[in-house]
C-alpha positions as CSV (number, residue, x, y, z in Angstrom):
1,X,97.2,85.9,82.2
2,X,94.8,88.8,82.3
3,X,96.1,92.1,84.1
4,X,94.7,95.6,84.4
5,X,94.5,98.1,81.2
6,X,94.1,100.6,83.8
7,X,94.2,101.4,87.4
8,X,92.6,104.2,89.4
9,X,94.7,106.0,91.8
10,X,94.5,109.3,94.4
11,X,94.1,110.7,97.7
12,X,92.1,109.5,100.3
13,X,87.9,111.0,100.1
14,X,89.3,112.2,96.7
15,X,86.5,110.2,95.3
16,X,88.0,106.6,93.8
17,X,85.5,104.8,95.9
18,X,82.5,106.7,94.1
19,X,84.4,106.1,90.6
20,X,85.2,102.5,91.3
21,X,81.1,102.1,92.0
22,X,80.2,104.0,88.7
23,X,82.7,101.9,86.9
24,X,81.8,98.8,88.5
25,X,78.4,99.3,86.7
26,X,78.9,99.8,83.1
27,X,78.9,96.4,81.3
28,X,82.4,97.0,79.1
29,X,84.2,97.4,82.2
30,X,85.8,94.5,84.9
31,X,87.0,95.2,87.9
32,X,89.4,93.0,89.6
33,X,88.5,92.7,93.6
34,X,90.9,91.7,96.5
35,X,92.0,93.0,99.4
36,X,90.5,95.1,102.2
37,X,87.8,97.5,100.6
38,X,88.1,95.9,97.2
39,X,91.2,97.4,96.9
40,X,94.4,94.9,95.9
41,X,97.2,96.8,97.0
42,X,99.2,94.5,95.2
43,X,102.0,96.8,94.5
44,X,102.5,97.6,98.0
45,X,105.2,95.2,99.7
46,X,104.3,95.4,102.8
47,X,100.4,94.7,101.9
48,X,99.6,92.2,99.0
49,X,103.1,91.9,97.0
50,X,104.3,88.8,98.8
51,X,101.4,86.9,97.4
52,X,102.5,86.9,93.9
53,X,101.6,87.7,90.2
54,X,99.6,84.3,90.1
55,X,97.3,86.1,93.2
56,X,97.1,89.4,91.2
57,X,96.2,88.0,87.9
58,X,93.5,85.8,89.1
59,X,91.7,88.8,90.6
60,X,90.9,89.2,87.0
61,X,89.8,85.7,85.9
62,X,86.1,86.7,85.3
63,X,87.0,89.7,83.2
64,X,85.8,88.0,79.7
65,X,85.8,90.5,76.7
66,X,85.7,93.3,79.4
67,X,86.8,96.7,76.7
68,X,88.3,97.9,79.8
69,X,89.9,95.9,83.2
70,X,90.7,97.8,86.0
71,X,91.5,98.0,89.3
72,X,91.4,100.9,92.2
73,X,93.9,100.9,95.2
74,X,94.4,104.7,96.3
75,X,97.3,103.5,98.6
76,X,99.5,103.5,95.5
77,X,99.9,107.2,95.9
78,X,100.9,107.0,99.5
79,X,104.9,108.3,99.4
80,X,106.8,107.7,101.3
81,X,104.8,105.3,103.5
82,X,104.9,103.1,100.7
83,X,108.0,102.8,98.6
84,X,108.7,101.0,95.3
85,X,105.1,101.0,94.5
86,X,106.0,102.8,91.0
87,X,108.6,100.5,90.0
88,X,106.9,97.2,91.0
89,X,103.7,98.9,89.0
90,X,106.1,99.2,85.7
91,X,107.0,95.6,85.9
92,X,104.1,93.9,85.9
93,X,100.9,96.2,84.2
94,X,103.6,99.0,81.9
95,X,100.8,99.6,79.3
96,X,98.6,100.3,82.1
97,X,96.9,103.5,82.5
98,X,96.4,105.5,85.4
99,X,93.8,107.1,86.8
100,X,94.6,109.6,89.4
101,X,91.5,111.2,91.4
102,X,92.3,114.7,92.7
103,X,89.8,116.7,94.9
104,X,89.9,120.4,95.8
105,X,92.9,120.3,98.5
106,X,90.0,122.2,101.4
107,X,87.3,120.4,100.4
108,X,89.2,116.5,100.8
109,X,90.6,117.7,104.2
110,X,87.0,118.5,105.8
111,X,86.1,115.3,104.2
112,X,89.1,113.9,105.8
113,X,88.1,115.3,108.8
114,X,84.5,114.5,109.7
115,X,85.4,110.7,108.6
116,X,88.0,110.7,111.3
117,X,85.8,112.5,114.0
118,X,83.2,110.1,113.0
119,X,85.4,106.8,113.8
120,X,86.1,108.2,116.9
């Protein structure tokens, strides 16, 4: 039963898909992959929680002697959308550590805001 030592959080174009790829790189580190994006979204009951702590856990079946295992769903931040996600997160990972991405509040919304004119 492998889970997550850590788990990268934050805003949306705060950065955590850059960080995820930097992580995914170094050789001590695992990251577990599900979901859209590579994000699990476990904790989130209306997204991945139904599946189970047997689904979770094998996202991070090839993690080895990984120092670190991790994973990185920003949507855990998403109050009130998204409720319980704090609770269901001390349940299953408590020793896990977060890792919350802030950006400059201007500089995430113009970000925010050219990926949205861009989709249309």
């Amino acid at each position: 039963m492998t889970r997550p030592t850590f788990v990268v959080i934050g805003a949306m174009k705060a950065g955590t898909v850059s960080l995820r790829h930097y992580l995914d790189g170094h050789p001590d580190v695992f990251l577990g992959r599900g979901g859209m994006f590579g994000e699990p979204n476990f904790f989130i009951a209306e997204y991945n929680w139904p599946r189970g702590r047997g689904w979770y856990e094998s996202l991070f079946d090839g993690a080895g002697q990984a120092a670190a295992i991790g994973e990185c769903s920003p949507s855990y931040t998403m109050a009130p959308a998204f409720r319980g996600v704090p609770e269901r997160m001390a349940q299953v990972v408590p020793d896990a550590r977060l890792v919350y991405v802030v950006r400059d509040p201007i500089a995430r919304m113009q970000s925010m805001y050219m990926h949205q004119v861009s989709a249309g």
